[in-house]
VMD Tcl script that draws the C-alpha trace (Angstrom):
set ca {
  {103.42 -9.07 -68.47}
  {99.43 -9.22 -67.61}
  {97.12 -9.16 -70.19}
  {93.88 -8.28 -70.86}
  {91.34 -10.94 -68.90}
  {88.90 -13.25 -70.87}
  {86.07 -16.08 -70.04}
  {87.84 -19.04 -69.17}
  {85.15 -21.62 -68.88}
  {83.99 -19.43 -72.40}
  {86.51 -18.98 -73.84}
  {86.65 -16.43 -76.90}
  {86.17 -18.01 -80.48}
  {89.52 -19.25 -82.15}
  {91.69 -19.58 -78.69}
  {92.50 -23.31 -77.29}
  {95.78 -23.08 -74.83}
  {95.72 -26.66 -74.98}
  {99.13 -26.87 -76.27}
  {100.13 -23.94 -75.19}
  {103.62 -24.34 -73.35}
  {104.14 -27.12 -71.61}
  {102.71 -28.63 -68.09}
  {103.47 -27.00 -64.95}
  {103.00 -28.66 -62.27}
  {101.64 -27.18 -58.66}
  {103.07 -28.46 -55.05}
  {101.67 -27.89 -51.98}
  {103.21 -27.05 -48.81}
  {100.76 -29.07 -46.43}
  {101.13 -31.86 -48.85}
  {103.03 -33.93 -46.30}
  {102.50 -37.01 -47.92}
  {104.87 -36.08 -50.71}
  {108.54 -34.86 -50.69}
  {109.87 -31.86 -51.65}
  {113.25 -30.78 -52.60}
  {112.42 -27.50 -50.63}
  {112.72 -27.06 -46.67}
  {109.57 -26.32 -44.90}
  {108.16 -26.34 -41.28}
  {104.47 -26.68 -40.88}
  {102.53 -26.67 -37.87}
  {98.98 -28.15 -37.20}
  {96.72 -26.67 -34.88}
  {94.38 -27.62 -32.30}
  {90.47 -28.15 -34.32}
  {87.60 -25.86 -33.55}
  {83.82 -26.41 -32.88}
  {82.80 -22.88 -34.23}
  {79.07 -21.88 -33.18}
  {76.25 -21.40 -35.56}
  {75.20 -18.06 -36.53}
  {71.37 -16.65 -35.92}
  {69.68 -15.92 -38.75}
  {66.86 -13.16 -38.62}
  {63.91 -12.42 -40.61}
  {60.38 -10.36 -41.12}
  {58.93 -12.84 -39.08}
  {61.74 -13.56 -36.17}
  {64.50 -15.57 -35.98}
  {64.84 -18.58 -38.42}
  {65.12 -22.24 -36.95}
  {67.39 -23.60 -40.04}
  {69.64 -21.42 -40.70}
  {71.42 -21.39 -44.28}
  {74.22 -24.16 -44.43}
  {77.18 -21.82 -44.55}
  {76.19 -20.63 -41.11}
  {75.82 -23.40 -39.48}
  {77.71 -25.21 -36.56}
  {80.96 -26.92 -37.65}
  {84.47 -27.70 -36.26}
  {87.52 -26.45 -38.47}
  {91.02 -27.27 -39.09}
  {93.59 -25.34 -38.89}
  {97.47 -25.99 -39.95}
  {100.16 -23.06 -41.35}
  {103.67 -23.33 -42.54}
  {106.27 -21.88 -44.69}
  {109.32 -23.01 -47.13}
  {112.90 -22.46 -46.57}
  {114.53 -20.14 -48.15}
  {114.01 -21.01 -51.43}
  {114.93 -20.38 -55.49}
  {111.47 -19.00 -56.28}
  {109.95 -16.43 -59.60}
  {106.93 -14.09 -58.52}
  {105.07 -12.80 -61.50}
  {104.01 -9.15 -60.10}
  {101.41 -7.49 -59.59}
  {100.05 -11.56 -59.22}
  {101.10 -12.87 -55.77}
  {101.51 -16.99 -57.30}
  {105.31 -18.00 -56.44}
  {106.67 -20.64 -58.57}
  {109.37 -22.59 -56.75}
  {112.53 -24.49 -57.65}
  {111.21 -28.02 -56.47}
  {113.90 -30.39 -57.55}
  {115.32 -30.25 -61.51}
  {110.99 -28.61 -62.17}
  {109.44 -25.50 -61.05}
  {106.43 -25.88 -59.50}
  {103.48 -23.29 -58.88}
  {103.06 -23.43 -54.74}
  {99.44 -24.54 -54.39}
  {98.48 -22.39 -51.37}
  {100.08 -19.07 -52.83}
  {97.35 -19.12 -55.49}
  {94.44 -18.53 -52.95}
  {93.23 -15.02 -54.54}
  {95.54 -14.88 -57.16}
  {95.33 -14.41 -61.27}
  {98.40 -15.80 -62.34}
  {96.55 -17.30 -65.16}
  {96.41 -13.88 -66.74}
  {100.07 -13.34 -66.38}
  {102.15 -13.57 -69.38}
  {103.88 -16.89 -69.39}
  {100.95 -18.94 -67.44}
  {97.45 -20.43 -68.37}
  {94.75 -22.31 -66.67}
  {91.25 -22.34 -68.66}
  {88.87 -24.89 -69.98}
  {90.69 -25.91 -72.87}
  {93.69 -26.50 -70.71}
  {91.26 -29.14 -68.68}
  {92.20 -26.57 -65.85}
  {95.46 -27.85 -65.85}
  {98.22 -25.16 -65.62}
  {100.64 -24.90 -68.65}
  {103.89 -22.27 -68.89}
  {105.57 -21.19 -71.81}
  {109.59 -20.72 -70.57}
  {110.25 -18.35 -73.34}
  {110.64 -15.89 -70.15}
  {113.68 -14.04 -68.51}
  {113.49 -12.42 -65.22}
  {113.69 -8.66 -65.05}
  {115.03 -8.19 -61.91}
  {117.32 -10.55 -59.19}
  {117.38 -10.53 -54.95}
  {119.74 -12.45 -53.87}
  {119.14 -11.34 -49.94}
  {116.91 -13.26 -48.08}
  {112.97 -12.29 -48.46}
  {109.58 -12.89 -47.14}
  {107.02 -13.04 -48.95}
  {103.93 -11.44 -47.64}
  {102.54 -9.74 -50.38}
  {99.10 -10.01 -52.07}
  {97.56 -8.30 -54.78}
  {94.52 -6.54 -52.59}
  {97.17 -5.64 -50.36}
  {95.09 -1.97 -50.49}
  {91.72 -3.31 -48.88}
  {91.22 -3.44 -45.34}
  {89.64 -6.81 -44.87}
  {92.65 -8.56 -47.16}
  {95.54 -6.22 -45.67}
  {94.18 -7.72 -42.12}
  {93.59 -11.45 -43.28}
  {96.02 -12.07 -45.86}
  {99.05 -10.31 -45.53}
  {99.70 -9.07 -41.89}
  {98.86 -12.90 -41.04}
  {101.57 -13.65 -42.69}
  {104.29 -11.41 -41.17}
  {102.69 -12.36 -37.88}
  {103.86 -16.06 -38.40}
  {107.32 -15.53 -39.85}
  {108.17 -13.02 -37.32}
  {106.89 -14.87 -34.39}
  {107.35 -18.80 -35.50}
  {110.27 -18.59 -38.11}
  {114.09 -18.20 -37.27}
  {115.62 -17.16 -40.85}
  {117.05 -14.40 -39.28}
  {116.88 -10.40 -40.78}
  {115.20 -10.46 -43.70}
  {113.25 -8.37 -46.16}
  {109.82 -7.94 -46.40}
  {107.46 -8.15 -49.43}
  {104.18 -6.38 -48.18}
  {103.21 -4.22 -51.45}
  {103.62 -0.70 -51.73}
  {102.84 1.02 -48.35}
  {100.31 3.58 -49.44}
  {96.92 2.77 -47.26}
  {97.52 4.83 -44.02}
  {96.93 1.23 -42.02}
  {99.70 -0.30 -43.76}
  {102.43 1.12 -41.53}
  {101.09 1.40 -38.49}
  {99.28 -2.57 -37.90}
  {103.28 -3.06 -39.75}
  {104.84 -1.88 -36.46}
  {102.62 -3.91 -34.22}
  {104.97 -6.45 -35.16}
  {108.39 -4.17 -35.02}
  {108.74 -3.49 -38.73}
  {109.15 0.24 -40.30}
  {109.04 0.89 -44.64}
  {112.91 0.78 -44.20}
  {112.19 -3.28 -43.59}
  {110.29 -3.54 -46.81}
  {111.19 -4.63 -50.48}
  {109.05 -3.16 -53.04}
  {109.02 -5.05 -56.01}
  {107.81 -2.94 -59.61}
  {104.62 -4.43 -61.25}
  {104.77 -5.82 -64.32}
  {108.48 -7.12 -63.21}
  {109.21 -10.94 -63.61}
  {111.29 -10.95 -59.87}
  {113.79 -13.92 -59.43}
  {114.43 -14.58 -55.78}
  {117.41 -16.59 -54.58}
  {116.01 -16.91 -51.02}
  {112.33 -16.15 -50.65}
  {110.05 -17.60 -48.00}
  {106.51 -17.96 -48.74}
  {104.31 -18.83 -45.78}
  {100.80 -19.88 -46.09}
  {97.67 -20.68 -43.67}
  {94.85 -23.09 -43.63}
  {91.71 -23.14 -42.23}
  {89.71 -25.98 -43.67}
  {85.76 -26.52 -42.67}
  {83.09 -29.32 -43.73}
  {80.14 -26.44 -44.62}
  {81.86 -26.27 -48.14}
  {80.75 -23.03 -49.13}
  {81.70 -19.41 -49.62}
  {80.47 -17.72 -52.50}
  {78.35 -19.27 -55.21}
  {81.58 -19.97 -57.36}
  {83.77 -21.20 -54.19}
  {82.92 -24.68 -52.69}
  {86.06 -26.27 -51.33}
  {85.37 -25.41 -47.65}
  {89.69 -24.69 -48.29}
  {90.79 -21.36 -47.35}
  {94.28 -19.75 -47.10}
  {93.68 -17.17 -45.34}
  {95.19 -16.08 -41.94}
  {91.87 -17.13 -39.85}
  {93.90 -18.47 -36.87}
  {93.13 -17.78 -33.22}
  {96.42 -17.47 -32.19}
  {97.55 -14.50 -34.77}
  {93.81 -12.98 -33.37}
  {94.23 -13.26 -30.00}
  {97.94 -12.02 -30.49}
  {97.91 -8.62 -32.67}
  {94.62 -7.82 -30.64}
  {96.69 -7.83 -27.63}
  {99.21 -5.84 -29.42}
  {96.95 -3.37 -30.62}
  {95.84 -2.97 -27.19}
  {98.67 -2.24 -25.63}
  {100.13 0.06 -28.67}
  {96.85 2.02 -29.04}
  {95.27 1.77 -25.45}
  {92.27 -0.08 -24.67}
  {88.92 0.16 -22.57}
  {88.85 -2.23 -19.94}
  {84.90 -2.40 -19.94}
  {83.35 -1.89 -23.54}
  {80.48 0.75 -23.66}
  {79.56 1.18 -26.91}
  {77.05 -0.16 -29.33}
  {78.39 0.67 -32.93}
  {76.46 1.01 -36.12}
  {79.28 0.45 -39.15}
  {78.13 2.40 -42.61}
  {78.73 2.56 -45.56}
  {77.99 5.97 -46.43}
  {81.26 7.09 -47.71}
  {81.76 3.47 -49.99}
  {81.31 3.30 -53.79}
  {79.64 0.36 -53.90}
  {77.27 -1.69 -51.88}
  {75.80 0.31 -49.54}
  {72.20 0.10 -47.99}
  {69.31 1.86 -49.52}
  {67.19 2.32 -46.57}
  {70.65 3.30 -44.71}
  {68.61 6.49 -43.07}
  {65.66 4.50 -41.93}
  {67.86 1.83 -40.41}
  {69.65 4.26 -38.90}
  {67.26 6.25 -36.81}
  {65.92 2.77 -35.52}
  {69.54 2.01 -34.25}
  {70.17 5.69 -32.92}
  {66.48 5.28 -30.52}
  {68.74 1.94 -28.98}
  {72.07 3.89 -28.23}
  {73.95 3.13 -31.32}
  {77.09 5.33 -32.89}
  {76.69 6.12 -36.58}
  {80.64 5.55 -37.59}
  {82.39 5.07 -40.44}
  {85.83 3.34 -40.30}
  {87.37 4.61 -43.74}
  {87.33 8.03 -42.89}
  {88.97 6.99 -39.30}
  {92.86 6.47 -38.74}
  {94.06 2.72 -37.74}
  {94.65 3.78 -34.07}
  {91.17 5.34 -34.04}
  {89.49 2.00 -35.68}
  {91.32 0.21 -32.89}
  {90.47 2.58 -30.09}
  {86.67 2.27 -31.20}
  {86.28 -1.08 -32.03}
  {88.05 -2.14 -28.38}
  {84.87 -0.38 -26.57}
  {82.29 -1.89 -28.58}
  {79.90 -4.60 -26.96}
  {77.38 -4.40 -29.90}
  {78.34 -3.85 -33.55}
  {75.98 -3.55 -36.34}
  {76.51 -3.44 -40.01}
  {76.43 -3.88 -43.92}
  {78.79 -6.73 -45.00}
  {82.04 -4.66 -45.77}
  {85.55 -4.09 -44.78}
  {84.73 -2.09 -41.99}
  {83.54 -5.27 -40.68}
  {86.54 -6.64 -40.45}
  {87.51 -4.58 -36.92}
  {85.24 -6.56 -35.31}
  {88.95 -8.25 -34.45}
  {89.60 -5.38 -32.02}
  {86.28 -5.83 -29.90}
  {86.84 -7.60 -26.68}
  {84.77 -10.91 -26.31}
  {81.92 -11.91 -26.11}
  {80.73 -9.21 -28.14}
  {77.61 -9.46 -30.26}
  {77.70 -9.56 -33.92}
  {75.15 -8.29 -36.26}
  {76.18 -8.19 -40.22}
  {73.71 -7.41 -42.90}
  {74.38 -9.34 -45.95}
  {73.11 -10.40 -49.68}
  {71.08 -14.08 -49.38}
  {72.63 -15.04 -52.51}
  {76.35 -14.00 -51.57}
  {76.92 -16.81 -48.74}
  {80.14 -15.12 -48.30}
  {81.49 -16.55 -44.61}
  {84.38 -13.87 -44.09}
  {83.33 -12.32 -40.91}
  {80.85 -15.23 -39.50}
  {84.43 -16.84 -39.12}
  {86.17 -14.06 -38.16}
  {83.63 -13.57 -35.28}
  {83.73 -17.26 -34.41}
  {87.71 -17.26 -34.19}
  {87.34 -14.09 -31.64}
  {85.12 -15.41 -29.33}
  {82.13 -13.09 -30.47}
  {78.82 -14.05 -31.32}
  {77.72 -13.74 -34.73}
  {74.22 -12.78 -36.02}
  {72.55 -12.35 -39.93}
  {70.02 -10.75 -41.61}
  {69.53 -11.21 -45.48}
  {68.89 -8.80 -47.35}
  {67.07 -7.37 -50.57}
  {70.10 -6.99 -53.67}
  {69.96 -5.16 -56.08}
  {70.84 -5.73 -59.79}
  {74.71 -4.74 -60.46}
  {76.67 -4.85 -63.59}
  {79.59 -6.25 -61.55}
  {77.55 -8.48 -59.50}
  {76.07 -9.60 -56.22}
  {79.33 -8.64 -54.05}
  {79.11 -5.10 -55.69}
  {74.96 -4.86 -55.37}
  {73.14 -2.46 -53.16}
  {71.20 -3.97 -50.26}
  {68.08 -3.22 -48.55}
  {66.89 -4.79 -45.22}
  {64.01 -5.05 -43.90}
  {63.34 -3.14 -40.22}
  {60.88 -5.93 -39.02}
  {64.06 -8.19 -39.20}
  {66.11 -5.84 -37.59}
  {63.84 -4.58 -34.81}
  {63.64 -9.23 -34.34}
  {67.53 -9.09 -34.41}
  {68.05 -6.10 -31.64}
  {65.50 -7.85 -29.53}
  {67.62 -11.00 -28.97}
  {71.22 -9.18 -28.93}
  {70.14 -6.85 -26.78}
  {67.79 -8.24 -24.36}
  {70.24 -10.31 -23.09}
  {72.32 -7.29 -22.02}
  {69.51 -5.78 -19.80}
  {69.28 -3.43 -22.51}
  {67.92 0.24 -21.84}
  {65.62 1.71 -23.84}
  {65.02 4.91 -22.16}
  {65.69 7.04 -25.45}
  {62.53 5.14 -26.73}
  {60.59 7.72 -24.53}
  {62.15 10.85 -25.62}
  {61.84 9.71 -29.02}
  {58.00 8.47 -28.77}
  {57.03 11.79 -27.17}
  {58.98 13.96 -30.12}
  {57.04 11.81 -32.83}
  {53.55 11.64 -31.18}
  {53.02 15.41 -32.21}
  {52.96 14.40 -35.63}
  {51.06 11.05 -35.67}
  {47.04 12.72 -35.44}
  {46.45 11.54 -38.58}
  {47.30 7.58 -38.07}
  {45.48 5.12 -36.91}
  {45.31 3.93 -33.43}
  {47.73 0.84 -32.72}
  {51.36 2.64 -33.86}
  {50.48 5.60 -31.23}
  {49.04 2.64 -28.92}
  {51.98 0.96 -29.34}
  {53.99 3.91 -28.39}
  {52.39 4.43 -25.31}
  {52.13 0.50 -24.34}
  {56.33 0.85 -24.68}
  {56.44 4.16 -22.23}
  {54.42 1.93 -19.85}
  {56.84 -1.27 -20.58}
  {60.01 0.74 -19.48}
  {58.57 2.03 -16.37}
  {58.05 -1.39 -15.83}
  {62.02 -1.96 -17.21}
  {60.32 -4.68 -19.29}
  {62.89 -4.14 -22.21}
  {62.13 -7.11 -23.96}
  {58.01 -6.16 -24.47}
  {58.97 -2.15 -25.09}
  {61.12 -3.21 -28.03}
  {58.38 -5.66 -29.60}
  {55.74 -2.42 -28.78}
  {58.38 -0.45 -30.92}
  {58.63 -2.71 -33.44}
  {54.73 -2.29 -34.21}
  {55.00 1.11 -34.55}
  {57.62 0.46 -37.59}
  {55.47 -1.84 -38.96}
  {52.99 0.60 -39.44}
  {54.19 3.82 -39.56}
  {57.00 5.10 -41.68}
  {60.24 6.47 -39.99}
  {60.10 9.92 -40.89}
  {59.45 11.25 -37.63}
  {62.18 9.60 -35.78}
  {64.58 12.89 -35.97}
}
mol new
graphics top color blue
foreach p $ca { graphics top sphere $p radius 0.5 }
foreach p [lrange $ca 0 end-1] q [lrange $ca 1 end] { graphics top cylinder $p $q radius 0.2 }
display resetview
């Protein structure tokens, strides 16, 4: 059924899908000014004023922060259809719904999606970005039972598992009353699938798994959908809607974390400042990962790495943590378990203005903090690139998160002392600097012995910091 991907604002020489088929039209669930021919319930929740995020740099922290991250208020609604007649066009997640004597593509299912490189579908340029469907088609395979669908096609990351399916089950199986049903989730094969699945009182005997490349004719599907809708306009550089249909909603937040909490255990007073790597990733890590790293270690920091850890250990972790520090990445996205107010601290490409976990903090009470980084070139792109950040920036960031907490840098000492051995050589300020932040935390002024650190980085290169 899928075939192979081209341009679509370029499209190769010799194709033009402007006739291809005929129209298809698209219908949207939280369209309410228009009727359907298809039951559906949605639900509109109460608006947000979501925070803006601080923004750190070489030289401190930045007074105008990038648009993306600044203050706003956000909408959120979420729904779902009857059961309906519906087609899905696997492995794409797009549902195309009886609506009336038509089918119709549901708008909201598309969020992600590449239907327009399945078989009987296209969207491009030459189609004036209009969809078109050719119904020389037959469906492969038929459920008549009744089926919710749940299921999209990065069901195997983290971050999308998390914010785009589980979401989803959250709602039917809390809001809807279909009764027993099926659920289309993807194949269970990521060892967090199953267990965030029984949070919510489902086991793999409750799932459907439907065969890629199938063309699957439901009889009763429900297809759910979220939307959280801001004013900022901007996500990544080819994203500018400010329209997202994704399961950012503070009730299905508040509600698995307090499942996962009781399932998994939780501490009732976080204690732990977490650094999130990379390390083990095959893409976009941080180049200077070692250097950051033995700044963060001197401040009490835990060097972890969440895909080598089980889902009940993520949770378990992440439930303790009062600081958490790290690269833009899906490990990121268990900032969800923290408690609030924690503090946030991502590192992140300038050019990627990707919002993901700013709102993600926002919608968990936490507080959310940035420092752009140096990409690197990438075949695949900016979300793929390698980043480097600079320790100034860091060492500015730290001094605000942290100074607020009565922050203790007695490991500064230890540390000073081990590296003084080996600084005869360099000039005077670093080693001054050193001292002047042994003197600062005898005086437990936190704040100063930081900035005192933070000149001995500037000067001196990391090496000795075991």
């Amino acid at each position: 059924m899928p075939f192979a991907p081209y341009d679509r604002s370029n499209l190769p020489p010799g194709m033009d899908n402007s006739a291809y088929g005929r129209p298809c039209g698209v219908t949207s669930l939280f369209d309410l000014s228009a009727s359907r021919s298809f039951p559906r319930t949605v639900t509109r929740l109460p608006d947000m004023n979501l925070p803006a995020s601080c923004v750190f740099n070489a030289s401190g922290r930045v007074s105008n922060v990038p648009r993306h991250l600044e203050a706003c208020s956000a909408r959120f609604l979420r729904g779902y259809t009857g059961p309906s007649s519906a087609r899905l066009f696997m492995p794409s997640h797009g549902a195309l719904i009886r609506d009336g004597e038509e089918n119709a593509i549901v708008a909201e299912s598309l969020w992600h999606d590449d239907l327009f490189f399945s078989g009987p579908f296209r969207n491009d340029a030459s189609t004036d970005w209009k969809w078109r469907i050719d119904d020389n088609w037959s469906h492969s395979l038929r459920y008549d039972d009744l089926v919710n669908h749940c299921y999209h096609r990065f069901h195997y990351q983290y971050f999308h598992w998390m914010m785009d399916c589980l979401p989803r089950v959250w709602m039917l199986r809390k809001h809807s009353n279909h009764g027993a049903a099926k659920w289309l989730v993807g194949p269970l094969d990521q060892r967090f699938h199953l267990p965030s699945l029984e949070l919510l009182g489902i086991g793999a005997d409750d799932c459907l798994l439907v065969p890629h490349g199938s063309i699957a004719r439901f009889e009763n599907l429900v297809v759910p959908a979220f939307m959280f809708q801001e004013p900022l306009e901007t996500l990544r550089p080819d994203y500018n809607s400010g329209i997202h249909h994704i399961g950012w909603s503070k009730d299905y937040l508040d509600d698995i974390r307090s499942l996962a909490w009781n399932k998994r255990g939780a501490a009732t007073e976080p204690d732990l400042r977490l650094y999130v790597s990379r390390r083990d990733a095959t893409h976009r890590q941080l180049r200077n990962e070692e250097d950051v790293w033995r700044l963060l270690k001197v401040y009490g920091f835990v060097r972890i790495e969440p895909g080598t850890m089980s889902f009940a250990q993520q949770v378990e972790v992440f439930s303790r943590a009062r600081v958490v520090v790290g690269l833009h990445g899906a490990g990121m996205t268990n900032v969800m378990w923290a408690r609030s107010p924690a503090e946030i601290l991502e590192f992140a490409s300038e050019e990627l203005r990707d919002t993901g976990y700013r709102f993600l903090s926002n919608l968990c009470g936490h507080n959310h903090s940035l420092i752009g980084c140096r990409t690197f070139d990438h075949p695949q792109g900016i979300a793929y690139a390698d980043l480097e950040i600079d320790l100034a920036a860091l060492g500015h960031a730290l001094e605000h998160i942290l100074a607020g907490e009565g922050f203790a840098l007695g490991s500064v000492t230890i540390a000073a002392g081990a590296a003084l051995d080996q600084l005869h050589e360099i000039d005077h300020e670093p080693i001054g600097s050193l001292q002047s932040a042994e003197v600062s935390l005898a005086r437990r002024d936190y704040a100063q012995a930081l900035r005192q650190v933070l000149v001995y980085c500037s000067h001196n290169s990391t090496d000795g910091w075991g």
